[in-house]
C-alpha positions as CSV (number, residue, x, y, z in Angstrom):
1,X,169.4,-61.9,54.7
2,X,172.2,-64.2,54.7
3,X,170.1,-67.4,56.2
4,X,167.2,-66.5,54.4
5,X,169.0,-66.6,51.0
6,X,170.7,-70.1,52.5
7,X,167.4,-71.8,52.3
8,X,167.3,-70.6,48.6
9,X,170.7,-71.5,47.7
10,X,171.1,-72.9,44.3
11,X,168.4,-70.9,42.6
12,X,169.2,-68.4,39.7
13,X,169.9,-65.0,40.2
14,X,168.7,-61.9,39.0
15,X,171.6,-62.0,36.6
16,X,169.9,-63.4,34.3
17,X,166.1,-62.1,35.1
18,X,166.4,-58.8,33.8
19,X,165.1,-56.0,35.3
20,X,161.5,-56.7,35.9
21,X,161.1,-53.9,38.7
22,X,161.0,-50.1,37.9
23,X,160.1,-48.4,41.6
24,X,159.8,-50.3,44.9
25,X,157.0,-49.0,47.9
26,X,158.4,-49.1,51.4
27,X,155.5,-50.5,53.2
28,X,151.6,-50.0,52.3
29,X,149.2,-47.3,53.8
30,X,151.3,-47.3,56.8
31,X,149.4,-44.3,58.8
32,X,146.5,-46.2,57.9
33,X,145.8,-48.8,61.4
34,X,144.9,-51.6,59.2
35,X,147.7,-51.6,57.7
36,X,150.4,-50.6,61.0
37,X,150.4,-50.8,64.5
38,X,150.2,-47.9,65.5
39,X,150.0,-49.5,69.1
40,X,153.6,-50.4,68.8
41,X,154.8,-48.2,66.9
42,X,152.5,-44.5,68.1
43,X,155.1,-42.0,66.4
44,X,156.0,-43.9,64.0
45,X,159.6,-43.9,64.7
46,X,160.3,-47.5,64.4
47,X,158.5,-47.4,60.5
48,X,160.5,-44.7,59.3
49,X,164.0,-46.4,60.8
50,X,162.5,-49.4,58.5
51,X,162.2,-46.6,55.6
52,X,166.0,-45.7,55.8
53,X,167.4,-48.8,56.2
54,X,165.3,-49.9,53.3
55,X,166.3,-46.7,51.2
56,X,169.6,-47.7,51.6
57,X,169.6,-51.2,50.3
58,X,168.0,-50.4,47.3
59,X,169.4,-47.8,46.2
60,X,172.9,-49.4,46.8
61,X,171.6,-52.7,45.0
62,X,170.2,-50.4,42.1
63,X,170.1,-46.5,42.4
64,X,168.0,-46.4,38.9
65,X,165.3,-48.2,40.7
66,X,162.9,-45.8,42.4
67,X,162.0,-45.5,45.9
68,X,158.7,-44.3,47.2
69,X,157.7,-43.7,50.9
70,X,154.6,-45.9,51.6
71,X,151.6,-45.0,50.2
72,X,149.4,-42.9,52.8
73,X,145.6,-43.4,53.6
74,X,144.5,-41.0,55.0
75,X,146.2,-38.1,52.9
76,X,147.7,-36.3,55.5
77,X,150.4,-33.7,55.1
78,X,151.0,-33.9,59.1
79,X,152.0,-37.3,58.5
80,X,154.7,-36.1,55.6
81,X,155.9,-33.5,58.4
82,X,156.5,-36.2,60.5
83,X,158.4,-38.8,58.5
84,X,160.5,-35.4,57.5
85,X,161.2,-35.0,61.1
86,X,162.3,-38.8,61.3
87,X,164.5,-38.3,58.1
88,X,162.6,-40.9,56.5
89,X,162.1,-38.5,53.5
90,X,165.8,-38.1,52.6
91,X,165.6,-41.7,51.8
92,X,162.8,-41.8,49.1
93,X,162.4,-40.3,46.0
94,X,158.6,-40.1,46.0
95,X,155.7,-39.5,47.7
96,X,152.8,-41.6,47.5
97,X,149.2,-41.1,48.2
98,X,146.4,-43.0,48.1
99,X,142.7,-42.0,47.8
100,X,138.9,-43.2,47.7
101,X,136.6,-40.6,47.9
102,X,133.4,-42.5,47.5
103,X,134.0,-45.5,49.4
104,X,136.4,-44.4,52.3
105,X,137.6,-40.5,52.9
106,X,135.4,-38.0,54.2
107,X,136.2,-35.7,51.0
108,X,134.9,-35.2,47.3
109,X,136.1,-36.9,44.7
110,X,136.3,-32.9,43.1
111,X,138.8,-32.4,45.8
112,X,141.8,-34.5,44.4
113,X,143.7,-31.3,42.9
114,X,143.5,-29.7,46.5
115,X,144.7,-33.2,48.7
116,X,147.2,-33.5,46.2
117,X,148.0,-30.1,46.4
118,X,148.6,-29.7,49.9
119,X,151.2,-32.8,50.0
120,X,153.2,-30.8,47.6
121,X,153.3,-28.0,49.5
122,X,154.8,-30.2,52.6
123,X,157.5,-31.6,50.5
124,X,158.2,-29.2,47.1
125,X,161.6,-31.3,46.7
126,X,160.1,-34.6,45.7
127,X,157.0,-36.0,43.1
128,X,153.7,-37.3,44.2
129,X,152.2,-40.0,43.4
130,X,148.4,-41.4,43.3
131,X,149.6,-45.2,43.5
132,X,145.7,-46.4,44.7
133,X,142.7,-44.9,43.9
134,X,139.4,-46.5,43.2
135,X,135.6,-46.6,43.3
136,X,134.0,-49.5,43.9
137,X,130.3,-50.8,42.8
138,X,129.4,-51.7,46.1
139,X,126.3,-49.0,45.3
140,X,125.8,-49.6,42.1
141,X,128.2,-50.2,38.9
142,X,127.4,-47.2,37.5
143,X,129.2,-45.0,40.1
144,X,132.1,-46.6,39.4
145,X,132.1,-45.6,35.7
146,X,131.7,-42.5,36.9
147,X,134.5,-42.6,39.1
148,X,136.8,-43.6,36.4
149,X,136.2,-40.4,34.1
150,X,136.4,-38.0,36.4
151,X,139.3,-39.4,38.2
152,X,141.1,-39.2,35.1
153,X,140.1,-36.3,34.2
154,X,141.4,-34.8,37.4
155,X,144.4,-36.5,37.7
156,X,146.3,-37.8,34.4
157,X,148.6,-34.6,33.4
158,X,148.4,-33.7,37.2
159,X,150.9,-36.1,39.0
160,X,153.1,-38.1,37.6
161,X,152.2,-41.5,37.9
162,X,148.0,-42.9,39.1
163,X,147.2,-46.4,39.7
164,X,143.5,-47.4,39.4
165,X,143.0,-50.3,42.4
166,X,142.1,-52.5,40.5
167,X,141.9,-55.5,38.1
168,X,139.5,-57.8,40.1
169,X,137.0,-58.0,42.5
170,X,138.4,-59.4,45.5
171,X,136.9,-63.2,46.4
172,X,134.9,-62.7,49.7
173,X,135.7,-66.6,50.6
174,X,139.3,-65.2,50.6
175,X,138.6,-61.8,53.0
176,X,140.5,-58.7,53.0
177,X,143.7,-57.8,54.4
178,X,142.7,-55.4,57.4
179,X,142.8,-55.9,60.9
180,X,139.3,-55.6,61.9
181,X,137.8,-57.2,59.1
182,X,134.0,-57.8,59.5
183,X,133.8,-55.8,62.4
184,X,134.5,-53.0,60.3
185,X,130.9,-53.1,59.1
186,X,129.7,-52.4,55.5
187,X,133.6,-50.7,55.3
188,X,135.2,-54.0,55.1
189,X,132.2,-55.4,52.6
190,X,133.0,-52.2,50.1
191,X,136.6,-53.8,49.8
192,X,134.9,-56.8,47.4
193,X,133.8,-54.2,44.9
194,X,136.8,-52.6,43.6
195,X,137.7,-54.6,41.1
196,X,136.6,-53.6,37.1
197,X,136.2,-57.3,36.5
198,X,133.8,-59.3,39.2
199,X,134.9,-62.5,40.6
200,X,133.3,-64.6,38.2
201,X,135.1,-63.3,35.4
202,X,132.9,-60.8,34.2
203,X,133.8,-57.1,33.1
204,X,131.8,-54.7,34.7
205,X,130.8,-51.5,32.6
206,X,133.7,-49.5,34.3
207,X,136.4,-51.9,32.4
208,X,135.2,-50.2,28.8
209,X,135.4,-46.6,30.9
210,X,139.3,-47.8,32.1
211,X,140.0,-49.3,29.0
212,X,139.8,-45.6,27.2
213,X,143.0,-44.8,29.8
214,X,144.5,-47.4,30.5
215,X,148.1,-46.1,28.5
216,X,147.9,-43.4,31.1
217,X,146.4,-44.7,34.3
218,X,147.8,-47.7,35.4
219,X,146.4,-50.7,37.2
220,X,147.3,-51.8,41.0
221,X,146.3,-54.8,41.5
222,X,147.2,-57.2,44.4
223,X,148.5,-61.1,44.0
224,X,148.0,-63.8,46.7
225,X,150.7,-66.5,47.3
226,X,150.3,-68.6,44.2
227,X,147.0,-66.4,43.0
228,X,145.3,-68.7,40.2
229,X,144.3,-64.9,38.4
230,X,148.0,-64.1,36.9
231,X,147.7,-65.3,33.8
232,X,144.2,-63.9,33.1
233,X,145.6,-60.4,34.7
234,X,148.6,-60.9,32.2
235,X,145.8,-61.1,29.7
236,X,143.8,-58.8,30.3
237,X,146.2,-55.9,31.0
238,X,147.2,-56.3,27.6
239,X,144.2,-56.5,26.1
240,X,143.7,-53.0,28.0
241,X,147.0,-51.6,26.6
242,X,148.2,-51.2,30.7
243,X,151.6,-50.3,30.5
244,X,152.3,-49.5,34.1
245,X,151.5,-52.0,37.0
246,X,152.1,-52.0,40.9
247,X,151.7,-55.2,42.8
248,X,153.1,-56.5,45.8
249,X,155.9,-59.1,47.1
250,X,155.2,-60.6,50.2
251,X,158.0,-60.5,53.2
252,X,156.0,-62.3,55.2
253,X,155.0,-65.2,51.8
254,X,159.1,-65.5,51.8
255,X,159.4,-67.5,54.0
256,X,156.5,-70.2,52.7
257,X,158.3,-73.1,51.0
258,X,158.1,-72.8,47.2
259,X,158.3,-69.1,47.6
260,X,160.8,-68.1,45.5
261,X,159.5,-70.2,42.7
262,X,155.4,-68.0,42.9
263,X,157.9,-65.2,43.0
264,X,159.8,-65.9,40.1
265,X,156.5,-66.9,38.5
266,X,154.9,-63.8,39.5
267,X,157.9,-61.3,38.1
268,X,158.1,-63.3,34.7
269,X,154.8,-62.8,34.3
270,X,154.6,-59.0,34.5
271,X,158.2,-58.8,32.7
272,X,155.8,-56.6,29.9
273,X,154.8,-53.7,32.1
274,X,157.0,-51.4,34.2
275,X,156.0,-52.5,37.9
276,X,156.5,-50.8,41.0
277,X,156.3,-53.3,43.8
278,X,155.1,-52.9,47.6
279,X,157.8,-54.5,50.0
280,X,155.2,-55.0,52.9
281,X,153.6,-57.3,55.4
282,X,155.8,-58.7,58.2
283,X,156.3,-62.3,59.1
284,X,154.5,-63.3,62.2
285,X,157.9,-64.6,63.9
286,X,160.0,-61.8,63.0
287,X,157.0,-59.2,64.9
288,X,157.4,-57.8,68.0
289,X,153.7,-59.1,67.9
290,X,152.6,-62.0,65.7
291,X,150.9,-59.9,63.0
292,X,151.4,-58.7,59.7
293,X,151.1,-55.4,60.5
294,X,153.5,-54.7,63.7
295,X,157.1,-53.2,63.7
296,X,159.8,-55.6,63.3
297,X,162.7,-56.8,66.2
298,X,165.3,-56.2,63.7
299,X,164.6,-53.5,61.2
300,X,167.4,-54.7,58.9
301,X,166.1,-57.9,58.4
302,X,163.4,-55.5,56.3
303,X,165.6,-53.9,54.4
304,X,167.5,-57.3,53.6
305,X,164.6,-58.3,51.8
306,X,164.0,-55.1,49.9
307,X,167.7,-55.5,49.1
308,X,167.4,-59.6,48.1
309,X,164.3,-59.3,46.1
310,X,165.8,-56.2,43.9
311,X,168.9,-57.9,43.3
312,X,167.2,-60.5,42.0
313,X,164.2,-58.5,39.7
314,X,166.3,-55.3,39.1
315,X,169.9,-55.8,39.6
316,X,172.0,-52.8,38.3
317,X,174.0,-56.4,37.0
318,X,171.7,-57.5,34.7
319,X,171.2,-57.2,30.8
320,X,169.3,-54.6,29.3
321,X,165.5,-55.4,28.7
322,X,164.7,-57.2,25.0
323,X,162.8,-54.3,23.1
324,X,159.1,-55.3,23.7
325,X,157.3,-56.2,20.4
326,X,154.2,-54.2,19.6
């Protein structure tokens, strides 16, 4: 951490940023093989050492802040057993699960009271949390309306906290973050339709569906390095009365230049909503092989971000929040 925050020297700290982040994700999906190597990394060890060491920092940066184990895709209570086994549990507060049951998972979209169910019954001691699930309009738009009422109506009052994925449809000139990509076949395609608002700019009939809960679903919804959608996220996420957000911060963008100031940019932006943020995606140098997705050399370097970017968005140092205005 210390030569990473050398090239940054001089910049302000969180001191005076406030505390712009509520709950921090320890990786995304990372049983999920777009998303990890499990190649490198087969038991999953080498993840959950990253987990503890980046438990650890945050919660002695800022113990208020919440710590969740990395969402999982599949749903998979055998994973949970194994990340108990590690001790990566003893360093999270939550539990996080993600689901798509008409896009992705081989399960109905009826069954989200028994997936959740059978997480809880692999770890009692902490929440769970749905912090992606979504239905695209890859088939047509008017599955995806559907999949927003019934969704809610199986999960708001049921978990604590569910995050609809998300805002926008994702650009196909800018392609998806998986490791296959096209080769995935129409799986890869289905992750252009997600969004309630298309690429152009247009609301899709789901948005009016959302927008009836958005106070109790919130929105997850994914920023590039310098994404030219903020402001009109910012915008609409009002307009929707969204109160809770998760996005991401890039380990790997921290070490583009200008960085820090898309980050800053990023975090003022969203200062309205309470905003868990993903800690993921590993700088191609720092790999033990050049890719996003593969285990680290040096775990702690990992957990030095986590530590660097909530010092600076949610130092235990910094000013209470202004009261938000209605």
């Amino acid at each position: 951490m210390d030569g990473q925050r050398g090239r940054l020297s001089g910049i302000r700290t969180a001191g005076g940023a406030g505390r712009m982040i509520e709950a921090a994700m320890i990786w995304n999906e990372p049983n999920n093989k777009s998303h990890w190597d499990m190649e490198i990394d087969p038991d999953w060890s080498l993840y959950a050492d990253m987990v503890i060491r980046a438990g650890k920092a945050i919660r002695d940066v800022n113990p208020a802040v919440t710590r969740i184990l990395g969402g999982m895709s599949p749903i998979d209570p055998h994973w949970v057993k194994r990340m108990r086994g590690h001790g990566a549990l003893d360093a999270v507060d939550v539990v996080a699960v993600h689901g798509f049951p008409l896009d992705w998972n081989l399960w109905s979209i009826h069954d989200w009271p028994k997936q959740i169910g059978e997480i809880e019954a692999v770890v009692p001691e902490k929440p769970v949390w749905v912090t992606e699930v979504g239905v695209g309009s890859f088939g047509a738009e008017e599955v995806q309306v559907f999949g927003i009422d019934r969704t809610a109506e199986l999960l708001i009052g049921r978990v604590p906290r569910v995050y609809w994925y998300s805002l926008f449809d994702l650009p196909q000139e800018w392609g998806a973050t998986t490791r296959h990509r096209e080769a995935e076949g129409s799986s890869y395609y289905r992750h252009f339709y997600m969004g309630l608002i298309r690429a152009d700019g247009t609301p899709k009939p789901a948005l009016e569906a959302y927008g009836r809960v958005a106070g109790d679903m919130g929105l997850m919804q994914w920023f590039h390095f310098e994404d030219p959608r903020l402001d009109d996220a910012v915008a609409w996420m009002k307009r929707l009365g969204v109160r809770h957000l998760r996005t991401g911060l890039s380990w790997a963008d921290s070490f583009r230049p200008g960085a820090i100031d898309w980050f800053d940019r990023q975090m003022e932006a969203l200062a309205d909503f309470d905003v868990t943020v993903t800690f993921c995606f590993t700088p191609e140098h720092l790999g033990i092989a050049p890719h996003h997705t593969s285990a680290v050399h040096e775990p702690q370097a990992f957990a030095d971000f986590c530590a660097w970017m909530i010092d600076r968005y949610a130092s235990a140092r910094a000013a209470p929040p202004i009261a938000r205005t209605a």
